[in-house]
N, C-alpha and C positions, 0 to 999 in steps of 0.2 A: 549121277543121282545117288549112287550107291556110297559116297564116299562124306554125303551130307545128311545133317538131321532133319526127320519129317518134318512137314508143316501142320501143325495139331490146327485142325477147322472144329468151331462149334457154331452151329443155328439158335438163335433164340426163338423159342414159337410164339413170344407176345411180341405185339409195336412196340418199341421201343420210345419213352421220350429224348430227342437230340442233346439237350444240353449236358443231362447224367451221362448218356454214352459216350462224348465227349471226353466227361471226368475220365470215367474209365480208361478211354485211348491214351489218356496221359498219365494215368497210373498206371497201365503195362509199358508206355514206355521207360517211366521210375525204372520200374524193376528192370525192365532188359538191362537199361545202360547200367544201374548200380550193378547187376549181378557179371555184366561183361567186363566189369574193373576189377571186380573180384575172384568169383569161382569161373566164369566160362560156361556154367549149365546152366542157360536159360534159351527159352521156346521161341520158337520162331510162329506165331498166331494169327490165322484168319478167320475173323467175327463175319458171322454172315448171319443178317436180321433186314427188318421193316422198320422202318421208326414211322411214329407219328406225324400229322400233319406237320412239316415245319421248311421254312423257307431259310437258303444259308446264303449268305455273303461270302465271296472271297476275299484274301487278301490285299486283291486291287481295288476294293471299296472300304473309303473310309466310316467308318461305323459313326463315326461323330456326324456326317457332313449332313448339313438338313435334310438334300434329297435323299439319303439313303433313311432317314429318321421318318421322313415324311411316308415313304416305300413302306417299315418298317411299321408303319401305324394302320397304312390301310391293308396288307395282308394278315396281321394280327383281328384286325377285323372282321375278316371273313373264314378265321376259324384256325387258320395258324399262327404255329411259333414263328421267329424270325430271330435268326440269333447268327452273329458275324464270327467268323471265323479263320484261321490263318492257313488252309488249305489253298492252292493255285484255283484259278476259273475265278468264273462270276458267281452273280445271284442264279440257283439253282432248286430245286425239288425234291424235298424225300419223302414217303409216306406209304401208307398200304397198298400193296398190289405191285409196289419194286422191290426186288432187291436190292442188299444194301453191302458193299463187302469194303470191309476195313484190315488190308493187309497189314499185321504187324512187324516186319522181318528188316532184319539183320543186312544191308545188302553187301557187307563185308565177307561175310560165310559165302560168295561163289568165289572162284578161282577162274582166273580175278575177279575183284571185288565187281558185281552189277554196276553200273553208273546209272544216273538219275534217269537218265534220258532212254536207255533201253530198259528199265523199267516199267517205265512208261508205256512202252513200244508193248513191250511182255503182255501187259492190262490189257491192250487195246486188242491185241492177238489172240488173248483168252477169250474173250466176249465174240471177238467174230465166231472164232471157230464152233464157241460152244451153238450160237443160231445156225452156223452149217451144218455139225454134225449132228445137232440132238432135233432140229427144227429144219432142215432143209432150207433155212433163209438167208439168201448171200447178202452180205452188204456193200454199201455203195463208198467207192473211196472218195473223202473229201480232204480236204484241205485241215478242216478244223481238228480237233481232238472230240473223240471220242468216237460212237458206232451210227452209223448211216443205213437206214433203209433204202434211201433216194436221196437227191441233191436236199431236200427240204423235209425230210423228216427223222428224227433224231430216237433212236433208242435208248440210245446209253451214253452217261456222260462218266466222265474222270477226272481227279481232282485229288491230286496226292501232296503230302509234306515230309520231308524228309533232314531229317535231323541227327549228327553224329552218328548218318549213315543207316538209320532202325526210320523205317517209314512209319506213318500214320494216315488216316484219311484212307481214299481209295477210289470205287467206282458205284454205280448205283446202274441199273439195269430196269427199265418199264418191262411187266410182264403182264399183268391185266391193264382194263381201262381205265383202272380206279385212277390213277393218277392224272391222266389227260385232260380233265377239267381242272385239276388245278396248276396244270403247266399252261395252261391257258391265262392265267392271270396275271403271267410277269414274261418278259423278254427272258428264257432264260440263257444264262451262258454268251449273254449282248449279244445273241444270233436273232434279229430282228425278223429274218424270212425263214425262219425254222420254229416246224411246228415238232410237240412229244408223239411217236410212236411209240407201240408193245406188240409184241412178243405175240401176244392172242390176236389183236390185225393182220398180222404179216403170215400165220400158219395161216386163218381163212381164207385171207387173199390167195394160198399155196393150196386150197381143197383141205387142208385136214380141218379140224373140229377145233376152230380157240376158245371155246367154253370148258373144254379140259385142260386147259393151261391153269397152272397155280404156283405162287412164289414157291411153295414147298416142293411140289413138284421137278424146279430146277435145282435142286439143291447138288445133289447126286452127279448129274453128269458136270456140274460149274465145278463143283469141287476137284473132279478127274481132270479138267481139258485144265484148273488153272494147274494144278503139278505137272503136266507132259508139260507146257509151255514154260515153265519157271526149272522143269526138272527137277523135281523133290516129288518125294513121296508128302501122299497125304493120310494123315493120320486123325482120328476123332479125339477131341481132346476128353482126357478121362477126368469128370468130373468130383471123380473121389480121390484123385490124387493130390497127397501133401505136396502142394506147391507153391510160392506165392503168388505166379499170376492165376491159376486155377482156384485159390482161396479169392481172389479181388473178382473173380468172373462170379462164383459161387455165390459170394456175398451180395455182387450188385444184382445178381437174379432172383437171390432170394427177396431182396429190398422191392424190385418189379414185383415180383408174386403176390407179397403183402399189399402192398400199395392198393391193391382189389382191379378188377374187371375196368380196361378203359373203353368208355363208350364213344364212338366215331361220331364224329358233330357234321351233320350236312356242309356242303360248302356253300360261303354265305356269300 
């Protein structure tokens, strides 16, 4: 750990809309690869925020094909985005009351380089542990990708891309119940017999209190358990420093700020 650079983490505290954050992920990754051809001093960054209602496509659906357009039309209907995307997995959920974490990093910088697949592995191991140790809640091993309460109920999905080695994408985490009614409206992740759990279910069913669960409230220990599991330090990313990807974060938060107050539309 000692022999690598931190991982600079920043929280957004508004919802985020999916498609600008997007922008974003691929203008930090501009800058990594340009400034890794060049000088070598650039950040290795984890975004962690809520975005907006919006429903994503993966890779393996094609965005042109009627049934995804047809998909496409009746969830925009009922109050979300739907906007396709070139992350692994299926059609999936993000929205208020999950977390949302978009690892930016390098996976050249371990010795040797991370490969895709223990990366992967890495994700899936951060999110258990963090329900063990900050929440007392074991998960159930499956077959699939992602985190298990039991054979049929899903808390946490993952869905990475990885490009000249600088990942993008990431994992999303239910923490309140806000989400659950609208994982109710799409197969998500083509798991037909799986329903969304959170994080606030799984402590009451454990006796503590999940009315004190809050995305904000994970911030803290997710942050610690993903650097023990990846081995790097984590670091808050300072947002007054002359940086280019800390100017492109700065910028697109101040653009959220303007934008004024977004108001949560019932689900339709």
């Amino acid at each position: 750990m000692a022999n690598l650079p931190p991982i600079f983490y920043h929280y957004f505290t508004l919802p985020l809309p999916y498609t600008r954050t997007l922008a974003l992920q691929e203008q930090l990754h501009r800058i990594q690869l340009a400034t890794r051809r060049t000088s070598g001093s650039y950040k290795d960054i984890l975004l962690l925020l809520q975005h907006r209602p919006v429903y994503t496509a993966g890779r393996r659906q094609l965005s042109t094909s009627p049934e995804v357009q047809v998909e496409a039309a009746r969830l925009r209907g009922i109050g979300a985005d739907f906007v396709a995307t070139q992350r692994g997995g299926q059609t999936t959920y993000h929205g208020p009351g999950q977390i949302v974490g978009y690892p930016l990093l390098d996976l050249a910088r371990w010795s040797p380089p991370l490969g895709i697949r223990p990366y992967i592995c890495n994700m899936q191991r951060t999110l258990e542990a963090h329900l063990l140790e900050r929440h007392g809640v074991a998960h159930v091993p499956s077959d699939n990708t992602g985190v298990f309460l039991d054979e049929t109920t899903k808390v946490a999905s993952i869905g990475v891309q990885v490009r000249h080695r600088l990942t993008t994408h990431g994992f999303a985490m239910n923490v309140t119940r806000e989400p659950l009614a609208w994982f109710a409206k799409v197969v998500a992740c083509g798991l037909a017999e799986v329903s969304a759990g959170c994080i606030a279910d799984a402590v009451k069913v454990n006796g503590s209190r999940g009315s004190a669960i809050t995305v904000e409230g994970e911030i803290e220990g997710l942050v610690a358990t993903f650097g023990q599991v990846y081995g790097r330090e984590m670091a808050p990313l300072d947002m007054h420093e002359r940086d280019e990807s800390v100017h492109a974060i700065r910028t697109f938060e101040k653009e959220i700020e303007q934008a004024g107050d977004w108001v949560r539309a019932p689900l339709g």
